[in-house]
C-alpha positions as CSV (number, residue, x, y, z in Angstrom):
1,X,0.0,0.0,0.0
2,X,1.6,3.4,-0.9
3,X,2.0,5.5,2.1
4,X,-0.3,8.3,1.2
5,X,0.4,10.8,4.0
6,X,4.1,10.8,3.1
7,X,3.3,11.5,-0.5
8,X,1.2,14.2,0.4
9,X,3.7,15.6,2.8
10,X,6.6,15.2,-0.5
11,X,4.3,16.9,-2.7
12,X,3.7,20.0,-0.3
13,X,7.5,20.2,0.5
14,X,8.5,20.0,-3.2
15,X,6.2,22.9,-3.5
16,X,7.2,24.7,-0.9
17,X,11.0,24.8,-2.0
18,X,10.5,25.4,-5.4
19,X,9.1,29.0,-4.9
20,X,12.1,29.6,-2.3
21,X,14.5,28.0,-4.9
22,X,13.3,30.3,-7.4
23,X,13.9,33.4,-5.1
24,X,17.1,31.8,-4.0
25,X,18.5,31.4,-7.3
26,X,17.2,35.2,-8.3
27,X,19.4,36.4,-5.1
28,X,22.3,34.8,-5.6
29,X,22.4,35.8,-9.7
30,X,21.8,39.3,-8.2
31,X,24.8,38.9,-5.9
32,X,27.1,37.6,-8.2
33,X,26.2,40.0,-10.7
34,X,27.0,43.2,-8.6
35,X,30.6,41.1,-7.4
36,X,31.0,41.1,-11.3
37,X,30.3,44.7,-12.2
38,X,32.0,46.0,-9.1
39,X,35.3,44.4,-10.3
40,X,34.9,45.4,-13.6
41,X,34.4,49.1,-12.7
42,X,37.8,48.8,-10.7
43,X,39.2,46.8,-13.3
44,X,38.2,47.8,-16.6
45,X,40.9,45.0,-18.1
46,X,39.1,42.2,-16.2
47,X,37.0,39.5,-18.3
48,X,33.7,38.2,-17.5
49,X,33.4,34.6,-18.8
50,X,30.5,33.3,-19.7
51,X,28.2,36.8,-19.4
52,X,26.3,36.2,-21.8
53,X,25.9,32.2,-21.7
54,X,23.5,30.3,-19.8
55,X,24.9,29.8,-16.5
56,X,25.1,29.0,-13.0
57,X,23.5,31.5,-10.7
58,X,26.1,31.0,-7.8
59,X,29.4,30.9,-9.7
60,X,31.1,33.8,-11.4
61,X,34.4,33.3,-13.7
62,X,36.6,36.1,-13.9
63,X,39.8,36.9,-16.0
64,X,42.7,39.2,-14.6
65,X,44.5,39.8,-17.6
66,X,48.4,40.4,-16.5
67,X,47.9,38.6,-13.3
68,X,49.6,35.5,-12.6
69,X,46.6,33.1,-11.0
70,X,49.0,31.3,-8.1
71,X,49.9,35.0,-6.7
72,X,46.6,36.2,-6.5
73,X,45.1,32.5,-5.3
74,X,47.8,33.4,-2.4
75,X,46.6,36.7,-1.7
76,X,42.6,36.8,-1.9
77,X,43.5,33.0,1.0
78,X,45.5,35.3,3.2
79,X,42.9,37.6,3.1
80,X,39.6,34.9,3.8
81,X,38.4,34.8,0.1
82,X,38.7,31.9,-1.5
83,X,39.2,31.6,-5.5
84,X,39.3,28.3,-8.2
85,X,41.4,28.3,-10.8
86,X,40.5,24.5,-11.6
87,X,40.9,21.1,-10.1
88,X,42.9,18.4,-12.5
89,X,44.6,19.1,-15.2
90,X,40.8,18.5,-17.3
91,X,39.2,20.6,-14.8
92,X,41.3,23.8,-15.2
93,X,40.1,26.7,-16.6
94,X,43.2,27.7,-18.1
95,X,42.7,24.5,-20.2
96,X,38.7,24.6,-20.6
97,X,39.0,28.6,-21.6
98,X,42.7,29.2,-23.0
99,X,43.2,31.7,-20.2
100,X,45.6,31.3,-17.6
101,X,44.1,34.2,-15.7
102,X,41.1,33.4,-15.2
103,X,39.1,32.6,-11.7
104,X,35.8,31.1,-10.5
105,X,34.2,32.4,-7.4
106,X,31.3,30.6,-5.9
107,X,28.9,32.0,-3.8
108,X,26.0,30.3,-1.5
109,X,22.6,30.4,-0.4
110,X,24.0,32.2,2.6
111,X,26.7,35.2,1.1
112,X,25.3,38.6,1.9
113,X,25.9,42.2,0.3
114,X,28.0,42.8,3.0
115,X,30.0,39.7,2.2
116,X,30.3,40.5,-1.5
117,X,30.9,44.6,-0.5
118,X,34.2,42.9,1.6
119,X,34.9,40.5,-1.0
120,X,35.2,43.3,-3.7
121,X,37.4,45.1,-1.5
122,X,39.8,42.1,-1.5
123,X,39.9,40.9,-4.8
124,X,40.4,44.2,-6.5
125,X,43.6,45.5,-4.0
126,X,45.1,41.8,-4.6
127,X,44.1,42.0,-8.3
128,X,46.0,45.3,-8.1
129,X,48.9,44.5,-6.3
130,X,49.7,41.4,-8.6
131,X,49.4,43.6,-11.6
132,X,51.7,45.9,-10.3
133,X,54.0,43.2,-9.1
134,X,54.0,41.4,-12.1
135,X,55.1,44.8,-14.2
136,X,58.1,45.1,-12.1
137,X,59.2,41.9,-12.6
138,X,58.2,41.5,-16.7
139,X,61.6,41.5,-19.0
């Protein structure tokens, strides 16, 4: 006999966390959206991958043109944010995009303006600081 009660209670929950779902995903496309622009207003040099592709709503991949990927990996860790550059040698973006600058940054049902606000504080001094580094020591 099929446990009716339990279906029921599946079929209300289902319900229930597909219109939070929807509002989730909204926020969090909104969130990384505005990490996005705010770099690229710093940064004018910077690459957004993907802008205009279907995408993930949480995940934002960035390129730092000039910027070598391990510095600035080193410098947005010391500082609390985290950034990918890729996991095996399949997985990396320099391999899936050509770009050995570029950067995904993940954000979760949890992250908050102020968390992005902090975050964009971060990335764009170490962005900056790499740059310049990376000038001083080019041939």
């Amino acid at each position: 006999a099929l446990n009716t009660p339990a279906l029921f209670g599946l079929g209300f929950a289902a319900t229930e966390v597909s219109g939070a779902f929807d509002h989730l995903c909204l926020e969090t496309a909104r969130l990384r959206d505005s990490l996005e622009e705010g770099i690229k207003l710093a940064i004018p040099e910077v690459s957004i991958l993907y802008k205009d592709a279907e995408r993930l709503p949480n995940v934002a991949a960035i390129s730092f043109p000039g910027v070598h990927h391990e510095l600035l990996a080193f410098h947005l860790k010391e500082e609390g944010v985290f950034a990918s550059f890729g996991g095996g040698q399949m997985q990396k973006l320099e391999y899936l995009t050509n770009d050995p600058c570029a950067f995904s940054f993940s954000l979760s049902k949890d992250t908050t303006e102020e968390e992005i606000d902090r975050a964009l504080g971060i990335i764009i001094n170490a962005a900056q600081k790499c740059r310049t580094f990376s000038k001083e020591v080019a041939p």
